[in-house]
Structures are given as C-alpha cells and as structure tokens.
Biotite code that builds the C-alpha atoms (Angstrom):
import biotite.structure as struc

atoms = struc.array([
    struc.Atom([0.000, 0.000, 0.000], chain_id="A", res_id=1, res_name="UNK", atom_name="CA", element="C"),
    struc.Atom([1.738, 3.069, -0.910], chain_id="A", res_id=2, res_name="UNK", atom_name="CA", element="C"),
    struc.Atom([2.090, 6.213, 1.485], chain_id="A", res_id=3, res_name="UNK", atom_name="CA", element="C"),
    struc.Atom([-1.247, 7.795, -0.402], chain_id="A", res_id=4, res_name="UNK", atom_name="CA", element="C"),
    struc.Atom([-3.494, 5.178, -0.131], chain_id="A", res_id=5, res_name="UNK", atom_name="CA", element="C"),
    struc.Atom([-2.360, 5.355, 3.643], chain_id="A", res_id=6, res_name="UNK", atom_name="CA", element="C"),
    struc.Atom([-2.818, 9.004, 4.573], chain_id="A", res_id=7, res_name="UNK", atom_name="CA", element="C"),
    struc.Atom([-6.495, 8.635, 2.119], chain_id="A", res_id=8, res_name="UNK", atom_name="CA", element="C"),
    struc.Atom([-7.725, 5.530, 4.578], chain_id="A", res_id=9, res_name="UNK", atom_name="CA", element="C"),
    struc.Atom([-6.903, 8.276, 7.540], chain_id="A", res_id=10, res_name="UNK", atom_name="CA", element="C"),
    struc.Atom([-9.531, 10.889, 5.957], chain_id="A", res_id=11, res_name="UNK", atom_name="CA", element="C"),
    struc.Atom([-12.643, 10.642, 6.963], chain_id="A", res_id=12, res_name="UNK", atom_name="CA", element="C"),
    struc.Atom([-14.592, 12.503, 4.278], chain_id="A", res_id=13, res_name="UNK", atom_name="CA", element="C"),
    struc.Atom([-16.627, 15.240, 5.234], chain_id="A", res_id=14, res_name="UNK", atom_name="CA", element="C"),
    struc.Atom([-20.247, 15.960, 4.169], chain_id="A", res_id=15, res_name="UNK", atom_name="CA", element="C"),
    struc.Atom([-21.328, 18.796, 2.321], chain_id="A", res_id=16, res_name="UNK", atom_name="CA", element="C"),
    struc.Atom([-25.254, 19.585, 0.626], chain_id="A", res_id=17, res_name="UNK", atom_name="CA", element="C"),
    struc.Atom([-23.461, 20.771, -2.108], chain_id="A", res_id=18, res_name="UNK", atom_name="CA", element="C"),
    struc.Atom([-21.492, 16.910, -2.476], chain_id="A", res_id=19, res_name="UNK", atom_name="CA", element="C"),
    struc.Atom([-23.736, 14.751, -1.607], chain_id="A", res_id=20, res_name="UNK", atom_name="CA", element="C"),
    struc.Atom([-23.381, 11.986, -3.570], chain_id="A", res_id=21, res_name="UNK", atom_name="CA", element="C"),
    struc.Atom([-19.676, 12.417, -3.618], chain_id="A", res_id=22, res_name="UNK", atom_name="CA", element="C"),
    struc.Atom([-20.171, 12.636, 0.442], chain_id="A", res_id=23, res_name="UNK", atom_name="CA", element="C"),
    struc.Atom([-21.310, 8.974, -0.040], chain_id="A", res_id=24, res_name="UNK", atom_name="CA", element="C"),
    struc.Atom([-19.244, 7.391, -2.404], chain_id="A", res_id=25, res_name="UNK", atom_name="CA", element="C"),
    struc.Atom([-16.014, 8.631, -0.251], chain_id="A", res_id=26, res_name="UNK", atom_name="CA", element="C"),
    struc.Atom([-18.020, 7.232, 2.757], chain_id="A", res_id=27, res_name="UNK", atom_name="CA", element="C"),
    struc.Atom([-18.343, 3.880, 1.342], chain_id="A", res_id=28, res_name="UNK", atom_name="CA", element="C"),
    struc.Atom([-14.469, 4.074, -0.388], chain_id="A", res_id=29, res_name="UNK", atom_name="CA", element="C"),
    struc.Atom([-13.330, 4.862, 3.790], chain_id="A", res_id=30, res_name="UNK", atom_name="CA", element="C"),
    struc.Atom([-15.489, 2.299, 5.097], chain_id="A", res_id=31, res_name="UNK", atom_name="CA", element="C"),
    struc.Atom([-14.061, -0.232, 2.572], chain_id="A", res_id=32, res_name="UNK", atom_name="CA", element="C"),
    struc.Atom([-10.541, 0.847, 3.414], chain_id="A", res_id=33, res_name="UNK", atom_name="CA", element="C"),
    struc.Atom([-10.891, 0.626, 7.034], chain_id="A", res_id=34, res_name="UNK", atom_name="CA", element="C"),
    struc.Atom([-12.000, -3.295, 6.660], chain_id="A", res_id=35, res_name="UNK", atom_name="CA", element="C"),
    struc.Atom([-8.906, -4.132, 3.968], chain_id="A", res_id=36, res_name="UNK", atom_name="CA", element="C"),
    struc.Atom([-6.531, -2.232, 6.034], chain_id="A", res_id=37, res_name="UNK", atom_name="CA", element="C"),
    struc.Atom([-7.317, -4.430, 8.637], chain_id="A", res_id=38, res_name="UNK", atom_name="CA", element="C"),
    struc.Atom([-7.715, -7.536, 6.454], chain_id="A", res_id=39, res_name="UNK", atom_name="CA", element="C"),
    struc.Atom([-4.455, -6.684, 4.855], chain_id="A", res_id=40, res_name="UNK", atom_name="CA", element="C"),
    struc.Atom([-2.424, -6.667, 8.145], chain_id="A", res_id=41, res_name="UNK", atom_name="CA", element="C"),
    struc.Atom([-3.867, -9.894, 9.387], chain_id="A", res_id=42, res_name="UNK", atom_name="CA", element="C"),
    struc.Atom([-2.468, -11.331, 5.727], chain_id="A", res_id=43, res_name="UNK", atom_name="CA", element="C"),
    struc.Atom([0.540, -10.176, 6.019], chain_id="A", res_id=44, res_name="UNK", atom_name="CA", element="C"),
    struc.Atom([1.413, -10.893, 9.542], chain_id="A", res_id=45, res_name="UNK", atom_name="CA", element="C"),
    struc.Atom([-0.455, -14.805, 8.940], chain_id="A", res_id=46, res_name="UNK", atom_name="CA", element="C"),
    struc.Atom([2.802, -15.939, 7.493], chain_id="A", res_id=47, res_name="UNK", atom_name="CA", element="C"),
    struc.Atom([5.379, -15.717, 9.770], chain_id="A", res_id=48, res_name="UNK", atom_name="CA", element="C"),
    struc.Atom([3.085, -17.061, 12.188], chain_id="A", res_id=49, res_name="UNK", atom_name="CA", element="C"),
    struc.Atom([2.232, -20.037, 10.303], chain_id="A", res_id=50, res_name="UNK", atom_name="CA", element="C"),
    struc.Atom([5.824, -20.944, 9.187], chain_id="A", res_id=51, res_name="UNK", atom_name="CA", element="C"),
    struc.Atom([6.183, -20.861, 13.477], chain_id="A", res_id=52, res_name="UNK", atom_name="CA", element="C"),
    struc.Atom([3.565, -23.178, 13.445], chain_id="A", res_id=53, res_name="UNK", atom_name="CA", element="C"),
    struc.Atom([4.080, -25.866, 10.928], chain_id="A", res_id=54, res_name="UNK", atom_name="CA", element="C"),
    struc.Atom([8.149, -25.876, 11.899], chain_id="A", res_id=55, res_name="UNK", atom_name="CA", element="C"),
    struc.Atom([7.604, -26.226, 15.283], chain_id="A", res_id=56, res_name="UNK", atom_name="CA", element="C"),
    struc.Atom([4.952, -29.079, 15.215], chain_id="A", res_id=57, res_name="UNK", atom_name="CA", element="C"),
    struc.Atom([6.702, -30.652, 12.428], chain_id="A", res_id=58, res_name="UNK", atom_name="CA", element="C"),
    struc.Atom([9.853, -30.789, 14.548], chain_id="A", res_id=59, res_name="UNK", atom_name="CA", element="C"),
    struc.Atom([8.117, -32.004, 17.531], chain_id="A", res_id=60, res_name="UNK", atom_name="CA", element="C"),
    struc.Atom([6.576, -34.487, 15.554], chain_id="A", res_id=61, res_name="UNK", atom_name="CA", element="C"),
    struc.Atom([9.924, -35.821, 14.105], chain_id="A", res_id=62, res_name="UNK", atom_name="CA", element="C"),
    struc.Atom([11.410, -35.980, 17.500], chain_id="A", res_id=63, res_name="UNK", atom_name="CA", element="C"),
    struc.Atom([8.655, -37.912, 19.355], chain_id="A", res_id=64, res_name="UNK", atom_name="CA", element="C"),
    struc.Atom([8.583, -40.204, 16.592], chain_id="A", res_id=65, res_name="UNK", atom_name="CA", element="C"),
    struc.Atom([12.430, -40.704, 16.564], chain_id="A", res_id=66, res_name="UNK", atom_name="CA", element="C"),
    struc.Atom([12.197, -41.069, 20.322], chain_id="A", res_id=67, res_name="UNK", atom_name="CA", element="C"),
    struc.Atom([8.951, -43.514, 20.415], chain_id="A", res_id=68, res_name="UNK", atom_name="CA", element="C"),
    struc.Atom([11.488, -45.813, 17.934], chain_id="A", res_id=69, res_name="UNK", atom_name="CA", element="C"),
    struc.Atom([14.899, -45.923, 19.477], chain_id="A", res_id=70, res_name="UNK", atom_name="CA", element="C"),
    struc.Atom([14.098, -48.302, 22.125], chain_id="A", res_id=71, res_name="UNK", atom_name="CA", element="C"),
    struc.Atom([12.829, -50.479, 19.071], chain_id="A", res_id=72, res_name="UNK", atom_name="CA", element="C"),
    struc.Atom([15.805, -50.109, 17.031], chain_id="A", res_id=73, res_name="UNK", atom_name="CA", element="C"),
    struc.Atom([17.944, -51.196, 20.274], chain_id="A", res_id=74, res_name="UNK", atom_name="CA", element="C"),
    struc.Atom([16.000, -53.869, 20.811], chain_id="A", res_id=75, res_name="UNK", atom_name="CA", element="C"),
    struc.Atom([15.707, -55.400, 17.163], chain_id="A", res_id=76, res_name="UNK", atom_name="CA", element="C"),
    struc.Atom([19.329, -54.281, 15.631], chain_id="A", res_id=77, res_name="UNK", atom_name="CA", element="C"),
    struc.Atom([21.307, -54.220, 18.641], chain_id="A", res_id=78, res_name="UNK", atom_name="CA", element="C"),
    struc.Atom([21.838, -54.750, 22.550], chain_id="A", res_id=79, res_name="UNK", atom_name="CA", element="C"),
    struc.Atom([25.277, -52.815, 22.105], chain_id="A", res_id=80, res_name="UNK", atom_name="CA", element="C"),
    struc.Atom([24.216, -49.307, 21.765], chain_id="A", res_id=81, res_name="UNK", atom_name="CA", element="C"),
    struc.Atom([22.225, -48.120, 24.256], chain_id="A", res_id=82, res_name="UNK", atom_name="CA", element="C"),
    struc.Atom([19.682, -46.129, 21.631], chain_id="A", res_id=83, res_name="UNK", atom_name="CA", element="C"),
    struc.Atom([16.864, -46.641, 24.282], chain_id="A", res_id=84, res_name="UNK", atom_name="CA", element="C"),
    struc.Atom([17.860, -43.608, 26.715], chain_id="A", res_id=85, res_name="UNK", atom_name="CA", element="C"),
    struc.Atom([18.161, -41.196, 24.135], chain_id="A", res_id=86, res_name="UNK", atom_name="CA", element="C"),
    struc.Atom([14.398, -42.173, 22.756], chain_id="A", res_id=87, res_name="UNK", atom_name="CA", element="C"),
    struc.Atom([13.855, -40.318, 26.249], chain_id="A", res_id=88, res_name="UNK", atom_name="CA", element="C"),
    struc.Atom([16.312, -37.519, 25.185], chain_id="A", res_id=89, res_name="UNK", atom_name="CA", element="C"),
    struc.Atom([14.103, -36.997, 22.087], chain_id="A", res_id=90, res_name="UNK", atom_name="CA", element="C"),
    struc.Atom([10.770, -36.907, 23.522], chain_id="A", res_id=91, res_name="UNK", atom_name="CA", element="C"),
    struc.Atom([12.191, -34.219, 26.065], chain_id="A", res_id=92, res_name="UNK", atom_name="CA", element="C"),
    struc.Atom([13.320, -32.049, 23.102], chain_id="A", res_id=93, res_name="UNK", atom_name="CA", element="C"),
    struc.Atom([9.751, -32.689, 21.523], chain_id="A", res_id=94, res_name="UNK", atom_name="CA", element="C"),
    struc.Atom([8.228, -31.546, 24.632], chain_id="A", res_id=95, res_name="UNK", atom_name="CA", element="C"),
    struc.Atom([10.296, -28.245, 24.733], chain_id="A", res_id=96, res_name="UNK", atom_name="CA", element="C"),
    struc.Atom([9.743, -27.516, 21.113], chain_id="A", res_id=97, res_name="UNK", atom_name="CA", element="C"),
    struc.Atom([6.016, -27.907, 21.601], chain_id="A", res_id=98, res_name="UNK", atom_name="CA", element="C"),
    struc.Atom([6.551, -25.140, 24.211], chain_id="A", res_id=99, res_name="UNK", atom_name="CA", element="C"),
    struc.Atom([8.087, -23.100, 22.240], chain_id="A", res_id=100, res_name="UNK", atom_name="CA", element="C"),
    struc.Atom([4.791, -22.864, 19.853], chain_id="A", res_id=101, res_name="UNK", atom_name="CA", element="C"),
    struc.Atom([2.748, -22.760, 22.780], chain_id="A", res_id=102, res_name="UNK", atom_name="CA", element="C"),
    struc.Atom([5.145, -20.008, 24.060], chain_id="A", res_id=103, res_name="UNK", atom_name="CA", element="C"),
    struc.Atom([4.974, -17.915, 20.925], chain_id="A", res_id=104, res_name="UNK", atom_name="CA", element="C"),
    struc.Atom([1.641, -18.768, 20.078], chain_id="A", res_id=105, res_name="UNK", atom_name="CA", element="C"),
    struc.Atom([2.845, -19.598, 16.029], chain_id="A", res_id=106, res_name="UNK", atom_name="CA", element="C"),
    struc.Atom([-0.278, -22.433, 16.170], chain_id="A", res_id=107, res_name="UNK", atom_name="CA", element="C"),
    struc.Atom([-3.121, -20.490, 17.990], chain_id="A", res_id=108, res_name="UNK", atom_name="CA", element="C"),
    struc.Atom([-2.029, -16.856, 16.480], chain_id="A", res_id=109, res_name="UNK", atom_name="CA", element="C"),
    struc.Atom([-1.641, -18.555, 13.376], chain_id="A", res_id=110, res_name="UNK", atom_name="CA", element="C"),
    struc.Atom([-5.461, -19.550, 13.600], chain_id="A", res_id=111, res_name="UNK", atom_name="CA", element="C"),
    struc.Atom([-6.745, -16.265, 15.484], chain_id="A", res_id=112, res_name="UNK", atom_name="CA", element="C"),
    struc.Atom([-5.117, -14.825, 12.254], chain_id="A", res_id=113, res_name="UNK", atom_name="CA", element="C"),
    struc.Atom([-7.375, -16.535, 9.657], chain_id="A", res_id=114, res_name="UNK", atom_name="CA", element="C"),
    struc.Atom([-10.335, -16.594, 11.879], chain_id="A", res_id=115, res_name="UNK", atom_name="CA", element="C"),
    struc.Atom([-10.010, -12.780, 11.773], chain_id="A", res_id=116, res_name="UNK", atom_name="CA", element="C"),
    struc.Atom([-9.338, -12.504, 8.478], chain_id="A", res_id=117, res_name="UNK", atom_name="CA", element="C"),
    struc.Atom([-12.129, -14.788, 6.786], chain_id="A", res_id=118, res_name="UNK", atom_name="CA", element="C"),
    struc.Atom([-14.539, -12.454, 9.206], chain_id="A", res_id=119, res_name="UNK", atom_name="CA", element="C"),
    struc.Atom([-13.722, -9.474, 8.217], chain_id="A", res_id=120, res_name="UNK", atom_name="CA", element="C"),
    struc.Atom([-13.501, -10.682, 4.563], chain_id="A", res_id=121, res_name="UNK", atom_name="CA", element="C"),
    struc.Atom([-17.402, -12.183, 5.005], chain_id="A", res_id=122, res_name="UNK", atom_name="CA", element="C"),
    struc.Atom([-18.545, -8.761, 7.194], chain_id="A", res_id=123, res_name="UNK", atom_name="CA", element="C"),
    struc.Atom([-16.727, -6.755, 3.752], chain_id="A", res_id=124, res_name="UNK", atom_name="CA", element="C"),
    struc.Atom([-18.788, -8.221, 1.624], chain_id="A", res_id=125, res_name="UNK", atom_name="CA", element="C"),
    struc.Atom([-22.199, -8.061, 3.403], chain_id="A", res_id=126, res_name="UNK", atom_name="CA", element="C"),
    struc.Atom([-21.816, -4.417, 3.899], chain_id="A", res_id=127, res_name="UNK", atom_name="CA", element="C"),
    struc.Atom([-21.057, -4.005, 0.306], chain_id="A", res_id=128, res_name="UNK", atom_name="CA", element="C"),
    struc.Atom([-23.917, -5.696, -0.686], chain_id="A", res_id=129, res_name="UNK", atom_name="CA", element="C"),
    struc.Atom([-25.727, -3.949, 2.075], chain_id="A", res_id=130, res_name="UNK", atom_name="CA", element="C"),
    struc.Atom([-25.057, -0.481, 0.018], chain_id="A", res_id=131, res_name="UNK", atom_name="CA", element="C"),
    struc.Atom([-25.701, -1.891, -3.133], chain_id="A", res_id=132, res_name="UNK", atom_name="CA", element="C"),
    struc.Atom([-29.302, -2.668, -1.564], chain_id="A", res_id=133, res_name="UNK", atom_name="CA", element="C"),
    struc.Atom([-29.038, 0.867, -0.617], chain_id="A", res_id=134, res_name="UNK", atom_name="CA", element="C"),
    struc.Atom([-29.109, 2.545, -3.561], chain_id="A", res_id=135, res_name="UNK", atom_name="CA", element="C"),
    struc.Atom([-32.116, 1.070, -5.288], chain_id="A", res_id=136, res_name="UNK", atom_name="CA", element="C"),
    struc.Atom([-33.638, 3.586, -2.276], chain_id="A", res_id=137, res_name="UNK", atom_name="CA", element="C"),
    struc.Atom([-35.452, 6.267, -3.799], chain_id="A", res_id=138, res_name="UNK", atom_name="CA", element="C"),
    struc.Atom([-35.447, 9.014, -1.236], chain_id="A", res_id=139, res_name="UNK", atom_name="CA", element="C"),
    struc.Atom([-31.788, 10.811, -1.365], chain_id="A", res_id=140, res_name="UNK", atom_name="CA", element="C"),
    struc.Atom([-32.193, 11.817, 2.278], chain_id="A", res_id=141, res_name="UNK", atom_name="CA", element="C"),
    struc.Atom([-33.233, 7.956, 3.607], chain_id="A", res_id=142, res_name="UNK", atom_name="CA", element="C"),
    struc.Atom([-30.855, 6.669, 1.860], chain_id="A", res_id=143, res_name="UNK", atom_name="CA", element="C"),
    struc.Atom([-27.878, 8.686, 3.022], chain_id="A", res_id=144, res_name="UNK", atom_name="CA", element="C"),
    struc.Atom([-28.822, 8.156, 6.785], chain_id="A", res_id=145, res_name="UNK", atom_name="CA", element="C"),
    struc.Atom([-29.240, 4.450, 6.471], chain_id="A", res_id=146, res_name="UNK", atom_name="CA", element="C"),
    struc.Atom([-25.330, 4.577, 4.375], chain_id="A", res_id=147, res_name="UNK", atom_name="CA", element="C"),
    struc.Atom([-24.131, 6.941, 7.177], chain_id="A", res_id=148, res_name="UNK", atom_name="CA", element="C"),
    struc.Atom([-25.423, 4.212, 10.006], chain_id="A", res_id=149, res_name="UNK", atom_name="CA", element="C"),
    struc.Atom([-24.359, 1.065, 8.130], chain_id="A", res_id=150, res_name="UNK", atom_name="CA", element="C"),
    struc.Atom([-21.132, 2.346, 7.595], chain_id="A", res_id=151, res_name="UNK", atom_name="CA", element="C"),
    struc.Atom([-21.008, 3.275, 11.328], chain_id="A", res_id=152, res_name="UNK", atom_name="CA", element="C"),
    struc.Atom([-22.009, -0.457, 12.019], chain_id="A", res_id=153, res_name="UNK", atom_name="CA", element="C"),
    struc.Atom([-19.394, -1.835, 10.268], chain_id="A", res_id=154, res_name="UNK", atom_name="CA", element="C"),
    struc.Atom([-16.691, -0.075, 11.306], chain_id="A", res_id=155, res_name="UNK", atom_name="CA", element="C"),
    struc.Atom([-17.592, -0.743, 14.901], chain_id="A", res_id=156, res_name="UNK", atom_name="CA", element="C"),
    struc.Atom([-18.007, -4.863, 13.826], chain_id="A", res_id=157, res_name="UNK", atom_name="CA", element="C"),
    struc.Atom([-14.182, -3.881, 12.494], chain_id="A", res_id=158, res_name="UNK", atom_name="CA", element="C"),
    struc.Atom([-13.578, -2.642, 14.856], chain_id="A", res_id=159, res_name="UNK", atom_name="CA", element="C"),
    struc.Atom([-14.956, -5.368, 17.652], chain_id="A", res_id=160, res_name="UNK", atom_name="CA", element="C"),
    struc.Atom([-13.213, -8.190, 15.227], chain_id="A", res_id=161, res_name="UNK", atom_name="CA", element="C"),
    struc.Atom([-9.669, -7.117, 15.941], chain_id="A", res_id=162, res_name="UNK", atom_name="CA", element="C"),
    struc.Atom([-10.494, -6.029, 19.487], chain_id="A", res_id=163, res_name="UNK", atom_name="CA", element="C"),
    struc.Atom([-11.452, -9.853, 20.246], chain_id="A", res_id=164, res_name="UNK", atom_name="CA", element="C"),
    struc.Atom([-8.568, -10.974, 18.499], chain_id="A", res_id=165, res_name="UNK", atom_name="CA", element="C"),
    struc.Atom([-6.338, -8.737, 20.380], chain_id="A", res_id=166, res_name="UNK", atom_name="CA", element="C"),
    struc.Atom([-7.973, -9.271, 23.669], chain_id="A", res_id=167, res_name="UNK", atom_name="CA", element="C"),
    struc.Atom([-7.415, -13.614, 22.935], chain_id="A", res_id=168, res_name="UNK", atom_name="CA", element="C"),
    struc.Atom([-3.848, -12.552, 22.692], chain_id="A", res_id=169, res_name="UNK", atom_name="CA", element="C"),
    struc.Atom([-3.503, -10.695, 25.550], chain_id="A", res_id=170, res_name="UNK", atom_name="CA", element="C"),
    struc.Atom([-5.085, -13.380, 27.481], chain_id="A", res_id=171, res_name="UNK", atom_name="CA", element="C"),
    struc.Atom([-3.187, -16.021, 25.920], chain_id="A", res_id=172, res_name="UNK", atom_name="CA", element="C"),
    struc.Atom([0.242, -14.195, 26.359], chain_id="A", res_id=173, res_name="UNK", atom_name="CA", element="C"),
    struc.Atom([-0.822, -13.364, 30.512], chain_id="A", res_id=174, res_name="UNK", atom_name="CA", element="C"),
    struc.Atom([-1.575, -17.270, 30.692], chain_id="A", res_id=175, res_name="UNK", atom_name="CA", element="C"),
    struc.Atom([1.907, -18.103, 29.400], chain_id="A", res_id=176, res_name="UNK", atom_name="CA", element="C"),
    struc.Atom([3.592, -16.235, 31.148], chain_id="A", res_id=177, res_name="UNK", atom_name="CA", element="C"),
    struc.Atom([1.698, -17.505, 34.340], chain_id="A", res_id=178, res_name="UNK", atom_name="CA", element="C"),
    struc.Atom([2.832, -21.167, 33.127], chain_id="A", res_id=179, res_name="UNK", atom_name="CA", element="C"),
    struc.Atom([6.530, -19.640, 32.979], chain_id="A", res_id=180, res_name="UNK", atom_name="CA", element="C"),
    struc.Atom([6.362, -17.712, 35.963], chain_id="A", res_id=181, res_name="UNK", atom_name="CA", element="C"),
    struc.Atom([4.762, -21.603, 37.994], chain_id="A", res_id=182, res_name="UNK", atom_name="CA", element="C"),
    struc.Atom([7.535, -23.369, 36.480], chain_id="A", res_id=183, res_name="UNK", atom_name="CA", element="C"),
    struc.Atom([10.735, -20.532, 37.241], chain_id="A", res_id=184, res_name="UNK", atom_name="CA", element="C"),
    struc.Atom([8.980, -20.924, 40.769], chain_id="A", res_id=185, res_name="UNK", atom_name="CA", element="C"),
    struc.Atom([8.893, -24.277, 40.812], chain_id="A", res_id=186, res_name="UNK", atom_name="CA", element="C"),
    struc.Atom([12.331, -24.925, 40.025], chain_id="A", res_id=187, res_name="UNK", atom_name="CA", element="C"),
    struc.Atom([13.406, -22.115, 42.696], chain_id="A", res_id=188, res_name="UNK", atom_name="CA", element="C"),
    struc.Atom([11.983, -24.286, 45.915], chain_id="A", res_id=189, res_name="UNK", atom_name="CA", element="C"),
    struc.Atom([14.143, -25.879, 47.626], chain_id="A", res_id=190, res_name="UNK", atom_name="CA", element="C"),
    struc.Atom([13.962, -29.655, 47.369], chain_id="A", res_id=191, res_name="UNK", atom_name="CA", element="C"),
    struc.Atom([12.295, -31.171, 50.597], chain_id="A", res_id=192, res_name="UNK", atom_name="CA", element="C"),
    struc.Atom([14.352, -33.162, 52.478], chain_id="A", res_id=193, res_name="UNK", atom_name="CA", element="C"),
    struc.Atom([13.062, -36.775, 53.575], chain_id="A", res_id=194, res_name="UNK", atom_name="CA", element="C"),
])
C-alpha cells in the first residue's frame, strides 16, 4: 500500500449539501478501506506465524517419533548401543519444542489470524452488498442516513473483530507467562528433604 493510499484511509470525508453523492461514495471508499486495512495486516502478519507453526509441530513431531522408535531399534538391531535412553532424550526435546509454539503462540495466532481474516472478509462483503441494496432507495435523504449508520455499524463490527482478536492474545500471552512464571517458581523451591 503506498504512502497515499495510507494518509487517504486516515480521511474521513466530510459531508457537504453541495457533495452529496460524492459525500457517499467517499463514505463507502473509507469504510471499505478501514475493513482491507485491517484484512491486509492480518495477511501479512499470517505468514510468519504459520511458518512458526508448521516448523515447530513438524519438529516435535519428528522428535517424538524418533524417540517412540529408538528403544525399538535397540531392541531389534542391537543390545550394544544403548539407543533406548536417548528415545527419552528426544521426547524431552519434543516436549520443549512444543513449548516453544505454545510459548509464541505460532499455532493459535496462526489460527486467530485466519479466523479474523475470513470475518472481516465475510462482514466486507455483506456491507457491500448492504449499500448496493441501498441505492435502489429512492429518497436521497433515507438513503444517506441508512449509508451513514451502516457504515457506522461496520466499522464498529471492524472494529470489535480485531479487538477480540487482540484481547485472545492478551489473554493467551498473561496465561503463558503464568505457566513460565509456575515453572521458574517451581524450580526455585528448595527440594524437601526426607
């Protein structure tokens, strides 16, 4: 999006008797802009959070499987390598790189990210069809205030949309760090003694 389009989406047109019609048009053209801005950013940030994901799980799946089948390989090629303890070694490191997605969130953003996205995208296209019903509306004045209050409506169901999605991170990120902050304290106790 280039630095125009950007400081355009900012505008909010103002409305003039004398523009009317151009009053609505730019309304519609912000209202539209407001939803793709925020479509575009979910797009664009999507990626990095699903290459987190599928990396992460991939690896963990690699290493649980690899773990799960050393004690098999000791036990059907040889007795003389001792294969079975590091099966234990492996399913450790799958278990910390499972953390690390949960940590980051790659999996869970990754989803909160499309989920977002394909709503806005479906709440887009209902308003636009919304002010194409709009303008079959004979009466200039009727049909102004109804444009003027959908496009209020849909910026606020935007608006909501990445408000929830923000909120789930928040809430997401507190609870990880909780599960950080049980294990640091955790490991900090003294053992007991028997």
């Amino acid at each position: 999006m280039n630095q125009k389009k950007i400081v355009e989406s900012v505008i909010f047109p103002q409305y003039s008797a004398e523009k009317a019609v151009e009053f609505q048009t730019q309304l519609v053209q912000w209202t539209e802009q407001h939803a793709q801005s925020s479509i575009d950013w979910y797009k664009a940030k999507r990626g990095k959070k699903r290459l987190g994901s599928i990396m992460t799980r991939t690896l963990a799946i690699i290493l649980a499987g690899m773990g799960a089948l050393c004690p098999l390989l000791q036990a059907a090629i040889t007795k003389d390598w001792n294969l079975g303890n590091w099966g234990y070694v492996l399913i450790a490191l799958a278990g910390v790189v499972f953390w690390v997605d949960k940590l980051m969130g790659y999996s869970t953003g990754w989803m909160r990210y499309i989920m977002a996205e394909m709503t806005l995208q479906r709440n887009l296209k209902q308003f636009q069809f919304k002010c194409a019903t709009l303008q079959v509306n004979p009466d200039e004045q009727e049909r102004r205030t109804k444009l003027i209050e959908l496009s209020k409506a849909f910026v606020d169901q935007v608006d909501s949309i990445v408000i929830e999605e923000t909120a789930a991170w928040v809430s997401e990120f507190q609870s990880n760090l909780a599960q950080i902050q049980k294990i640091v304290e955790k490991e900090q106790k003294p053992a007991k003694e028997w």
